[in-house]
Backbone as JSON Lines, residues from 0, in Angstrom:
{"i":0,"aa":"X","n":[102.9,74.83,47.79],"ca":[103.15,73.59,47.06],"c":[102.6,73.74,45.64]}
{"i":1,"aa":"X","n":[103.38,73.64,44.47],"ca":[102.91,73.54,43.16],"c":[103.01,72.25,42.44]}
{"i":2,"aa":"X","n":[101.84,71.74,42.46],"ca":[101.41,70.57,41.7],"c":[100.75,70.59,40.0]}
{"i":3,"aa":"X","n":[101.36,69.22,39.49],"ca":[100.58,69.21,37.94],"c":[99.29,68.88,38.69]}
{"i":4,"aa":"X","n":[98.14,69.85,37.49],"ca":[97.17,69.46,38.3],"c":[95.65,68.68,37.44]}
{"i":5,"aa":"X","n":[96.61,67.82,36.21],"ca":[95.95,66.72,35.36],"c":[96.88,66.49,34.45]}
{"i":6,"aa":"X","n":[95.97,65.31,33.53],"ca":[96.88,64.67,33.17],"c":[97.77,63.37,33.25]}
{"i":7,"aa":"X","n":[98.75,62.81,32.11],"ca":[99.87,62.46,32.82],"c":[100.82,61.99,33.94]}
{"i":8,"aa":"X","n":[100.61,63.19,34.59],"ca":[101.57,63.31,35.5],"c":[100.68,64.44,36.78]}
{"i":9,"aa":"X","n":[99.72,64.01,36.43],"ca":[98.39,64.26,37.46],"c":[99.0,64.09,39.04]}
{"i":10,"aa":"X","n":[99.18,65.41,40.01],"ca":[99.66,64.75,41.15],"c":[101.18,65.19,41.45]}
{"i":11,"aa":"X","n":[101.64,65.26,40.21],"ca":[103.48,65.67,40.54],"c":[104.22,66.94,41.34]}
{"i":12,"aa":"X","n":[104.23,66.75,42.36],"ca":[105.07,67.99,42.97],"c":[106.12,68.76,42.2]}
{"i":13,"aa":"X","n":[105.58,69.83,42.38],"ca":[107.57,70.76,41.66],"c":[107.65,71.93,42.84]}
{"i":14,"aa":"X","n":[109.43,71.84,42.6],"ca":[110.06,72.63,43.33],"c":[109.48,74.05,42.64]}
{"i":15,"aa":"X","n":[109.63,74.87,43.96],"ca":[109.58,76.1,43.51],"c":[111.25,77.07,43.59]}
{"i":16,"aa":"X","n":[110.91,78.07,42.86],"ca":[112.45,79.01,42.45],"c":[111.61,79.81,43.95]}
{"i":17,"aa":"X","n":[112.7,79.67,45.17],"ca":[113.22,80.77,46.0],"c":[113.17,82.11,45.53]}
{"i":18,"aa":"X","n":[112.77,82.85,45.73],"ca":[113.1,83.99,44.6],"c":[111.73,84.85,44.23]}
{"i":19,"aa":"X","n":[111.82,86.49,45.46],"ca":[110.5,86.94,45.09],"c":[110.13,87.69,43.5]}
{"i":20,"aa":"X","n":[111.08,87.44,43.03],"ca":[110.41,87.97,41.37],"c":[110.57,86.75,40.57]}
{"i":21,"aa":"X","n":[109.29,85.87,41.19],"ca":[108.53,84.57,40.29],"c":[107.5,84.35,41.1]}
{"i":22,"aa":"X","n":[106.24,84.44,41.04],"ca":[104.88,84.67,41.05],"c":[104.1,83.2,40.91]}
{"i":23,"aa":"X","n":[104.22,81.49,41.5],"ca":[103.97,80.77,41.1],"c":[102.06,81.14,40.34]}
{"i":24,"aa":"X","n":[101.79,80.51,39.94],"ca":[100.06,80.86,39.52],"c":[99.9,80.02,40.45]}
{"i":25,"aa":"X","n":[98.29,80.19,41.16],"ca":[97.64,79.37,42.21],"c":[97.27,78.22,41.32]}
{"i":26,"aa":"X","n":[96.83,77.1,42.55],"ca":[96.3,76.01,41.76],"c":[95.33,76.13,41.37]}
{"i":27,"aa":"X","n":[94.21,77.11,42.21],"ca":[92.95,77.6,41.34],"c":[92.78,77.97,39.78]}
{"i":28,"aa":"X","n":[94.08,78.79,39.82],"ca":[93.88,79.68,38.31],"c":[94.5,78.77,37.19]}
{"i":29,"aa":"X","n":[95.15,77.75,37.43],"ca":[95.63,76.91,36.96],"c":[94.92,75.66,36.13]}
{"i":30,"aa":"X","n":[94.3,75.04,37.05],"ca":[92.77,74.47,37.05],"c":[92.0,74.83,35.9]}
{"i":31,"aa":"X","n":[91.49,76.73,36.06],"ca":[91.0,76.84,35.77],"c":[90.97,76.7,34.05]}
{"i":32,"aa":"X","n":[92.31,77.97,34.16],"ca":[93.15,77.76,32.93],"c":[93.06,76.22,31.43]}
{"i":33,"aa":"X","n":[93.6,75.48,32.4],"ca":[93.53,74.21,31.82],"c":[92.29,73.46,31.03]}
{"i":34,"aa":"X","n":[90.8,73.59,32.37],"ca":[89.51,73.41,32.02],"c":[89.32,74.3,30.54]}
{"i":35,"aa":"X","n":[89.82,75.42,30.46],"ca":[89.37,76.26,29.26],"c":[89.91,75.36,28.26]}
{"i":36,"aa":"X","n":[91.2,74.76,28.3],"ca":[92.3,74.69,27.23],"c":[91.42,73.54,27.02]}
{"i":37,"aa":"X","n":[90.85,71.92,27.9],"ca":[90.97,70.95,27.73],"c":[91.35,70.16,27.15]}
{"i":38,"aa":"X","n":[90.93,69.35,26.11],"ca":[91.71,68.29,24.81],"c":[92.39,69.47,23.87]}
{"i":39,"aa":"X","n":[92.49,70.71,23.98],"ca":[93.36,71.42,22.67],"c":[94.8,71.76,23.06]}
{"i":40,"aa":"X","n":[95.77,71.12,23.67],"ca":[96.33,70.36,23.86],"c":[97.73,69.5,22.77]}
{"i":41,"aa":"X","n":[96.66,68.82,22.83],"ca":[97.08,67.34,21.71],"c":[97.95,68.01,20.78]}
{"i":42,"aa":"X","n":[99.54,67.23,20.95],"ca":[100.6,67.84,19.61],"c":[101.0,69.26,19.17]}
{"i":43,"aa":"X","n":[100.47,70.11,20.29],"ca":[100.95,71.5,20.02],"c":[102.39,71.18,20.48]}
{"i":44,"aa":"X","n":[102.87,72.81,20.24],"ca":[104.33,73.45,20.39],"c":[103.7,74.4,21.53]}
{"i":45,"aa":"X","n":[104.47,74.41,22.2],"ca":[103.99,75.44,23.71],"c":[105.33,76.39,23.56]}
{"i":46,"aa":"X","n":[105.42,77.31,23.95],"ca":[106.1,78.11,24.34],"c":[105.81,78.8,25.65]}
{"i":47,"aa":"X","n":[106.38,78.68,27.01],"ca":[106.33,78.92,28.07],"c":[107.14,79.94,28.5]}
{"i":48,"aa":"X","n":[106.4,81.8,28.05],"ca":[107.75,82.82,28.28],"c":[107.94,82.95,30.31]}
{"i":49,"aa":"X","n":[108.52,83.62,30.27],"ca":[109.29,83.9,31.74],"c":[108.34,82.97,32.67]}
{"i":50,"aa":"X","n":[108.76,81.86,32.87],"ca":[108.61,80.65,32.46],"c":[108.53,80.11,34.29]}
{"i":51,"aa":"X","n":[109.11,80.73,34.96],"ca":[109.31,80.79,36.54],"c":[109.82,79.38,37.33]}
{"i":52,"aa":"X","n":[108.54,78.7,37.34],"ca":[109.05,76.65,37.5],"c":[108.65,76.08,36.81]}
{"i":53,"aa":"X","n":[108.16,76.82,35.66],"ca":[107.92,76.06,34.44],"c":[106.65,75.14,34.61]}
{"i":54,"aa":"X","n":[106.01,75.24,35.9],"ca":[104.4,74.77,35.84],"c":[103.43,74.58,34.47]}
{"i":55,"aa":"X","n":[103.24,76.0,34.1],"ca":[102.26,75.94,32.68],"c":[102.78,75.12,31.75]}
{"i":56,"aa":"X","n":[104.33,74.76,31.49],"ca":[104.38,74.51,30.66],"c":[104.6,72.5,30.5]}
{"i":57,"aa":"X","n":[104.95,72.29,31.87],"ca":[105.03,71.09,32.3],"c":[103.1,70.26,32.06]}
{"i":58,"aa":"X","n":[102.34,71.12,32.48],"ca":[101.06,70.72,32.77],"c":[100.68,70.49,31.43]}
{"i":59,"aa":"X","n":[101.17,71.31,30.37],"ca":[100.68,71.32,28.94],"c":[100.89,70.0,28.4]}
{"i":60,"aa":"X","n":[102.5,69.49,28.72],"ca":[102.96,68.48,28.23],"c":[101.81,67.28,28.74]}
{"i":61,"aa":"X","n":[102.08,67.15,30.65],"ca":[101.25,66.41,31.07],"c":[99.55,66.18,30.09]}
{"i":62,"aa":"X","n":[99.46,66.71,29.52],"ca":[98.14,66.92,28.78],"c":[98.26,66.98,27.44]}
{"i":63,"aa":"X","n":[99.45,66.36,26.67],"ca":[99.48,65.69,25.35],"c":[100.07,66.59,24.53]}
{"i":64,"aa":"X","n":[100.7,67.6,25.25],"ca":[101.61,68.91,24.63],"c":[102.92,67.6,23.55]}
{"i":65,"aa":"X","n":[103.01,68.5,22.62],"ca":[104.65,67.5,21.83],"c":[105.7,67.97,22.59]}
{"i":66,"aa":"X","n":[105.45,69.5,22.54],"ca":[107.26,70.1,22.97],"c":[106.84,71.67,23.37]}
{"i":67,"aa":"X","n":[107.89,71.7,24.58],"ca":[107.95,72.84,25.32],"c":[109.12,73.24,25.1]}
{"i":68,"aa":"X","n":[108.99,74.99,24.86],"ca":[110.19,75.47,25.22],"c":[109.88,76.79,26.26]}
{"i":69,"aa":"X","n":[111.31,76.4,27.17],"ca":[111.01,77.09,28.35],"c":[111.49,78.63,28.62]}
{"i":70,"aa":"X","n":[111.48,79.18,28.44],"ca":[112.41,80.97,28.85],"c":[112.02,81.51,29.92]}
{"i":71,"aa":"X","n":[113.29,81.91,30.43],"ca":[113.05,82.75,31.87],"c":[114.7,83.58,31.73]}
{"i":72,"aa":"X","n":[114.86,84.7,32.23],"ca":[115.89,85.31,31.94],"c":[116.89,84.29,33.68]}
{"i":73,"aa":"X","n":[116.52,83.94,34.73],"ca":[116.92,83.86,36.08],"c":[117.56,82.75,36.31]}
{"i":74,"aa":"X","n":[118.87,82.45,36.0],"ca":[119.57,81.39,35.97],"c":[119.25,80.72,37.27]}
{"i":75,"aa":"X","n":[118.72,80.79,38.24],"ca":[117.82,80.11,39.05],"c":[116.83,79.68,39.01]}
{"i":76,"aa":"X","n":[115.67,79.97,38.6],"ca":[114.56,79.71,37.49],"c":[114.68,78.63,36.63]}
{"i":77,"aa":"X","n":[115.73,78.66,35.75],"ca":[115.85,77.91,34.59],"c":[116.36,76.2,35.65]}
{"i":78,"aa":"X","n":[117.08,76.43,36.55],"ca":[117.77,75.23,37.18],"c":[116.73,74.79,37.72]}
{"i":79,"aa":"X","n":[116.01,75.27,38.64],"ca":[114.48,74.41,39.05],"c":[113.76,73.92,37.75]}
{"i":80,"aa":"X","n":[113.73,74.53,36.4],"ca":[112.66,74.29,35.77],"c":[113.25,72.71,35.33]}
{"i":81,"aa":"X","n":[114.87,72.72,35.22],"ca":[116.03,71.55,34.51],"c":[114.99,70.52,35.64]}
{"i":82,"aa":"X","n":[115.24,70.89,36.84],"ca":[114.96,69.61,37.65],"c":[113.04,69.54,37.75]}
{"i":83,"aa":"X","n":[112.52,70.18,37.21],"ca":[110.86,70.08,37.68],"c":[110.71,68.89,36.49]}
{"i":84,"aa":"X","n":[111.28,69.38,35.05],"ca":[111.63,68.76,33.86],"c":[111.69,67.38,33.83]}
{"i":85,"aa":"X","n":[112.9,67.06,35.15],"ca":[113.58,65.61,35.15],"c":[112.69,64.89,35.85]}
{"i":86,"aa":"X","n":[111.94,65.71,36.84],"ca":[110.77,65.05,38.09],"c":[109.72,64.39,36.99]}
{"i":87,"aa":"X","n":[109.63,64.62,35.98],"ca":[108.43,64.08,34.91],"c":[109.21,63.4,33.87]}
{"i":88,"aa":"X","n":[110.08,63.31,33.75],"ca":[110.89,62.4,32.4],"c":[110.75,63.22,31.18]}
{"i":89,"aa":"X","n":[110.45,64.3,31.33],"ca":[110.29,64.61,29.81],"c":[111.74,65.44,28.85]}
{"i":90,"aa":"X","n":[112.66,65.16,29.13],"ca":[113.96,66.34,29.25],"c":[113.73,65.85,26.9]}
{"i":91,"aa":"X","n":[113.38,64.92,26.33],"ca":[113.73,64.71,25.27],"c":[112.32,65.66,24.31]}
{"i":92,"aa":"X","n":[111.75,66.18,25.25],"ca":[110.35,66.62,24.52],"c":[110.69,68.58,25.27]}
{"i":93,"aa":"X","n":[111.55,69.23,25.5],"ca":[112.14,70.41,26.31],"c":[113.12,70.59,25.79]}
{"i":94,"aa":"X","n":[113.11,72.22,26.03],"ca":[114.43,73.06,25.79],"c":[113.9,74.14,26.64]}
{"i":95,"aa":"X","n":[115.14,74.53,27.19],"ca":[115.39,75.68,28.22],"c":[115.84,76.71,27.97]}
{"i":96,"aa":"X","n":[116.12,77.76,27.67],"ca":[116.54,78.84,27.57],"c":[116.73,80.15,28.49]}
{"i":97,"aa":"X","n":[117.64,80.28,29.22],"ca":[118.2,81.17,29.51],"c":[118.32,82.37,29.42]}
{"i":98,"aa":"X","n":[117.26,82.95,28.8],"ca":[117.59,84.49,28.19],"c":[116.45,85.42,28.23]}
{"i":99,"aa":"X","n":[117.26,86.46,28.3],"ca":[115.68,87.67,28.24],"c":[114.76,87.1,26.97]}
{"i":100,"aa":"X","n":[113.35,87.53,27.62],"ca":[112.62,87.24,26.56],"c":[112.92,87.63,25.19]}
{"i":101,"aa":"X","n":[112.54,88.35,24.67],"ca":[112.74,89.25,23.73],"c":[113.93,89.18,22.8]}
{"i":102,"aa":"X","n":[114.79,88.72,23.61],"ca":[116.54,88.29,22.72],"c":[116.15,86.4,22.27]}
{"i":103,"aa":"X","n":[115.28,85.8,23.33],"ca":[115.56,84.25,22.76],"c":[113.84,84.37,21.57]}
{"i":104,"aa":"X","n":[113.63,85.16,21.64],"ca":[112.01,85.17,20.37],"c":[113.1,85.57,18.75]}
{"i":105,"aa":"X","n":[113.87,86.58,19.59],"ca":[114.73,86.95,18.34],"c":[115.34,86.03,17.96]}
{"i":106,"aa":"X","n":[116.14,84.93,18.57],"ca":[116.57,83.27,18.49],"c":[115.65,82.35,17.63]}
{"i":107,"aa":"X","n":[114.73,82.22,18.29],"ca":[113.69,81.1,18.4],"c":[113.3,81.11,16.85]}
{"i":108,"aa":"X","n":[113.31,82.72,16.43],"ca":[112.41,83.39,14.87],"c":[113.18,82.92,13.89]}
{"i":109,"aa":"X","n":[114.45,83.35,14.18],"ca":[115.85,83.03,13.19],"c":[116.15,81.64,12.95]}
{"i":110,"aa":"X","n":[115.88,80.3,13.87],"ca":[115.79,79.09,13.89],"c":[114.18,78.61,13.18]}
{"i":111,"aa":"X","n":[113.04,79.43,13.0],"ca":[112.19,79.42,12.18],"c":[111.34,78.34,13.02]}
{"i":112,"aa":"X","n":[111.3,79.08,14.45],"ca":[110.38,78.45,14.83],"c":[108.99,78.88,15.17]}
{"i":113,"aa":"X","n":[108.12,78.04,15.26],"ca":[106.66,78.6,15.54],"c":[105.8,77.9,16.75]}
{"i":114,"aa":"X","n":[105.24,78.72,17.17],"ca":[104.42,78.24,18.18],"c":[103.15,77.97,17.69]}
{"i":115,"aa":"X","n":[102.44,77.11,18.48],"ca":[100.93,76.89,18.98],"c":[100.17,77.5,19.8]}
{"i":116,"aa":"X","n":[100.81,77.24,20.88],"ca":[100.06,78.17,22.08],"c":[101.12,78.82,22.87]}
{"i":117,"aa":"X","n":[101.28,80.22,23.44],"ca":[102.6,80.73,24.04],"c":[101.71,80.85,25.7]}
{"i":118,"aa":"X","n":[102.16,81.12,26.55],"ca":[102.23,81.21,28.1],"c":[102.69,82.54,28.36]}
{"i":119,"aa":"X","n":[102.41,83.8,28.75],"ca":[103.06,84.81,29.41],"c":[102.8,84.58,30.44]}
{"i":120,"aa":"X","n":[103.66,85.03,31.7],"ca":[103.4,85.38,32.46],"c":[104.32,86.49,33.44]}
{"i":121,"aa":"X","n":[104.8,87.49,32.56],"ca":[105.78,88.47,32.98],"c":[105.53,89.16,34.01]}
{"i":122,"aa":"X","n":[107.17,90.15,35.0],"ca":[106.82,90.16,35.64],"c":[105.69,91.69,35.05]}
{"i":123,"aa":"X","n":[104.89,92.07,36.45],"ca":[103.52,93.2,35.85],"c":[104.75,94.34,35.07]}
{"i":124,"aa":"X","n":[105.83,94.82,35.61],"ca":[106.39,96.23,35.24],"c":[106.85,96.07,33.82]}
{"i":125,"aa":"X","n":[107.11,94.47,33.19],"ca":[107.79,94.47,31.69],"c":[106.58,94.68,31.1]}
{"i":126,"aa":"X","n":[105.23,94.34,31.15],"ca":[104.2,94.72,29.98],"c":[104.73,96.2,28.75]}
{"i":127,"aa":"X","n":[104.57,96.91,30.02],"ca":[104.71,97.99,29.0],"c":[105.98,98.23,28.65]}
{"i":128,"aa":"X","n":[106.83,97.98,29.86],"ca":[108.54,98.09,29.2],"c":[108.81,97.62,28.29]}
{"i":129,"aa":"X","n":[108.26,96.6,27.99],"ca":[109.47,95.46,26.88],"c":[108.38,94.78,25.84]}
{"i":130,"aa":"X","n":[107.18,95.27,26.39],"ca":[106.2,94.4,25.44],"c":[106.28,92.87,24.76]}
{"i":131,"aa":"X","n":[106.16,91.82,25.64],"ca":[106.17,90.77,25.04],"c":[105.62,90.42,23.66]}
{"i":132,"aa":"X","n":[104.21,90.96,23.27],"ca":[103.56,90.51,22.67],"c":[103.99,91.28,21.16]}
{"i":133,"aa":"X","n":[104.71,92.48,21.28],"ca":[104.94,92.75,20.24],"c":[106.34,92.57,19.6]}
{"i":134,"aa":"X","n":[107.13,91.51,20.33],"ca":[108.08,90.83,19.72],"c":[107.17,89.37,19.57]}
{"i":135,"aa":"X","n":[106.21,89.23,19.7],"ca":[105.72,87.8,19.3],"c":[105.14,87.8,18.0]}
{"i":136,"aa":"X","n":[104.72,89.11,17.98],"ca":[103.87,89.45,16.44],"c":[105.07,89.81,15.22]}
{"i":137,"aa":"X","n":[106.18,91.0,15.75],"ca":[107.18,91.23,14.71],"c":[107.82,90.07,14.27]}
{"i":138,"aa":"X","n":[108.16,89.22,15.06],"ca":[109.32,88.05,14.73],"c":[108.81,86.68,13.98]}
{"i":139,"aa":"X","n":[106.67,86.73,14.17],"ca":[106.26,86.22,13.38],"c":[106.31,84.61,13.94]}
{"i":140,"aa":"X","n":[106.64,84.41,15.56],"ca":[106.71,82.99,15.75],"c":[105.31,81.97,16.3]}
{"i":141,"aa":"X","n":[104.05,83.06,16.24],"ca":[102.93,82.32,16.49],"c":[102.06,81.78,15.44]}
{"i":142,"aa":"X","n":[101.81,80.19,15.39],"ca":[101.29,79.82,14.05],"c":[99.39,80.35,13.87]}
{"i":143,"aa":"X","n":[99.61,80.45,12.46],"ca":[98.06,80.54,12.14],"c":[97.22,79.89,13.2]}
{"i":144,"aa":"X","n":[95.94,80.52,13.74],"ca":[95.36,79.87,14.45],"c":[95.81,79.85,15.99]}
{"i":145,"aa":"X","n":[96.86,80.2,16.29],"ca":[98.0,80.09,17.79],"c":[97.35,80.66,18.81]}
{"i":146,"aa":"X","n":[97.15,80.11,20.23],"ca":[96.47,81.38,20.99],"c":[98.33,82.1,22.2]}
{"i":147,"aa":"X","n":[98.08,83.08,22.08],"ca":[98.45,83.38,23.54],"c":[98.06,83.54,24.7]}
{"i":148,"aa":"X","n":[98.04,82.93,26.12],"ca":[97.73,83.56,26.8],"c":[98.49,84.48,28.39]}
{"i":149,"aa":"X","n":[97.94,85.45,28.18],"ca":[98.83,86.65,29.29],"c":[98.26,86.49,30.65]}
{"i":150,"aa":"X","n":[98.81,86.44,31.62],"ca":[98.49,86.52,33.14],"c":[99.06,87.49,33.62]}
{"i":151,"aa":"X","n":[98.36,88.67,34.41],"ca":[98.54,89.81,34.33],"c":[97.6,90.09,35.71]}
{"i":152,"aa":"X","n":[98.0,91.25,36.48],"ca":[97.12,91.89,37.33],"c":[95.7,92.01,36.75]}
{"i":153,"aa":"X","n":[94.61,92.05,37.78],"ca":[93.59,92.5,37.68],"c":[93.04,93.6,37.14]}
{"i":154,"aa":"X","n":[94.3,94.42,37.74],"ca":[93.88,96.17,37.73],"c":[94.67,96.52,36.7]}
{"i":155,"aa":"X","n":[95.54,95.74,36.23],"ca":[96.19,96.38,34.76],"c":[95.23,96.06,33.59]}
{"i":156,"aa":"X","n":[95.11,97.14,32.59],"ca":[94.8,97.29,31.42],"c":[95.35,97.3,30.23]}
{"i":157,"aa":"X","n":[96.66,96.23,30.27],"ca":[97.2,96.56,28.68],"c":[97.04,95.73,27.89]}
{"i":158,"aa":"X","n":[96.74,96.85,26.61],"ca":[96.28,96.5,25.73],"c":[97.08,96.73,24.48]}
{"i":159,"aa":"X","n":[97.61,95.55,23.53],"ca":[98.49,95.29,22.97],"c":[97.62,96.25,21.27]}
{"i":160,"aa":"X","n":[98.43,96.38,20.6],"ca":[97.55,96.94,19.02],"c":[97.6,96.36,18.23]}
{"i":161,"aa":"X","n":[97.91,94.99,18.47],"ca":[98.19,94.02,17.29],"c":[97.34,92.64,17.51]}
{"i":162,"aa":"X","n":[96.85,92.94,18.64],"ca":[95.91,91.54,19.43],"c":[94.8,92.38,20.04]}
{"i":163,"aa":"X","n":[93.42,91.7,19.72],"ca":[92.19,91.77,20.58],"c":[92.36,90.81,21.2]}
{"i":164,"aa":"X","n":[91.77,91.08,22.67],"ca":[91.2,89.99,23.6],"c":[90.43,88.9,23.06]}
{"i":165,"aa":"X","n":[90.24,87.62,23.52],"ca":[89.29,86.84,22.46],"c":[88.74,86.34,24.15]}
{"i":166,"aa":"X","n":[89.39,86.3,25.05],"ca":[88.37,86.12,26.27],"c":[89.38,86.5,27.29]}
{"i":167,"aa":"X","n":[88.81,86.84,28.38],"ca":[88.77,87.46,29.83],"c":[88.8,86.57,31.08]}
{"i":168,"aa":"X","n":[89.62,85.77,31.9],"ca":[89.05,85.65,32.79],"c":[90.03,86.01,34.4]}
{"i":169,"aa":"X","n":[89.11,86.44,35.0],"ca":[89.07,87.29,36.75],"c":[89.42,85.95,37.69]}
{"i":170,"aa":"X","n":[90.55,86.25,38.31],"ca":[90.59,84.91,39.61],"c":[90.95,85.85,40.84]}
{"i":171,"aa":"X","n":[90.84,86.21,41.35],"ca":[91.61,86.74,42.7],"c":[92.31,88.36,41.95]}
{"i":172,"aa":"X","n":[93.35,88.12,42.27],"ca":[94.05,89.51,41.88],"c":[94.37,89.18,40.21]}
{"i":173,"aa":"X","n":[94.63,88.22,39.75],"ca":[94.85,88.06,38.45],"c":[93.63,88.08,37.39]}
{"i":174,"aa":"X","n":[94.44,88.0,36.23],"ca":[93.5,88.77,35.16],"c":[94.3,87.32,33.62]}
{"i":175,"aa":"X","n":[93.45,86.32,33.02],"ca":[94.34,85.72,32.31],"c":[93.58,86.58,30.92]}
{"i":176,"aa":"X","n":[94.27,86.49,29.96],"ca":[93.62,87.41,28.6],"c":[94.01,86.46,27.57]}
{"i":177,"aa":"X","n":[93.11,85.91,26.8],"ca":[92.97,85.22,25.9],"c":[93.76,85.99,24.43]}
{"i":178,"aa":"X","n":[94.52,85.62,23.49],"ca":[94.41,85.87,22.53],"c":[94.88,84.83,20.85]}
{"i":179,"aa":"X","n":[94.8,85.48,19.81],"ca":[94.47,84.07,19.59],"c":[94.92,85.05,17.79]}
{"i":180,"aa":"X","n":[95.92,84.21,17.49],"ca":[96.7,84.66,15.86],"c":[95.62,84.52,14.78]}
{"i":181,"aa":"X","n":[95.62,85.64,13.69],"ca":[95.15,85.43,13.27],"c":[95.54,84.3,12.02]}
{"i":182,"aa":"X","n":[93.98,83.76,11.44],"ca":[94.66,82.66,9.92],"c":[95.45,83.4,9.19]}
{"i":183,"aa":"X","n":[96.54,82.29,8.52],"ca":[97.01,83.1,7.34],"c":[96.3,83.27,6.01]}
């Protein structure tokens, strides 16, 4: 069962995507997650990449987020996230996207958009394949100040050359990695 788990909409059930390549996050790490973020929050732009039921990015809102946008390449994925979306009223504060990562950042850049805070949570084998983070840095869509954060195996070690870690934290098998744009 994946619940918002403050907030808002404190309490809200969402469907989950059927489908073993989407990884919901526990409610523990979630929790935890959040406690870090607390009131910082307020009026960001979220960007929620491979995006799964769109949990992180729903919870953000629940917690005073302006606007989410959602990506997941899994036209199944994206239809749970339409309806997790509608389960909270928020469809006028959302956008969904459909597309490999990496092709909708190339989108998102060209429309001149910028983030606040982005969400990875790919699956473990794209890290190094496809490198999220270094289409987040080329395309230039994280604002001054922006954090990312990556959820990633425990036992993986990657390490991006364009981002230091700014914090670490261990839940079970997962690994979340803080990082955080620099000022302009």
């Amino acid at each position: 069962m994946i619940r918002i788990v403050g907030g808002e909409f404190k309490g809200r059930k969402l469907k989950k995507v059927p489908s073993a390549q989407v990884r919901p996050i526990s409610h523990r790490l979630k929790e935890t997650l959040f406690n870090i973020l607390h009131d910082h929050l307020v009026d960001l732009v979220v960007l929620d990449g491979f995006a799964g039921t769109g949990s992180l990015g729903l919870e953000a809102l629940s917690r005073g987020a302006a606007e989410v946008i959602f990506v997941d390449e899994l036209p199944l994925a994206t239809k749970i996230i339409k309806e997790n979306v509608a389960k909270c009223g928020v469809e006028n504060r959302v956008r969904i996207l459909t597309k490999e990562f990496n092709r909708a950042i190339i989108q998102l850049a060209k429309e001149g958009k910028k983030f606040d805070l982005v969400f990875l949570d790919p699956p473990y084998s794209l890290l190094e394949e496809r490198n999220p983070l270094k289409v987040l840095k080329k395309r230039e869509v994280i604002s001054p100040g922006g954090k990312i954060i990556l959820r990633q195996h425990r036992r993986i070690n990657f390490e991006p050359k364009y981002y230091s870690p700014q914090r670490v934290v261990v839940e079970g098998d997962d690994k979340l990695v803080f990082y955080e744009e620099e000022d302009a």
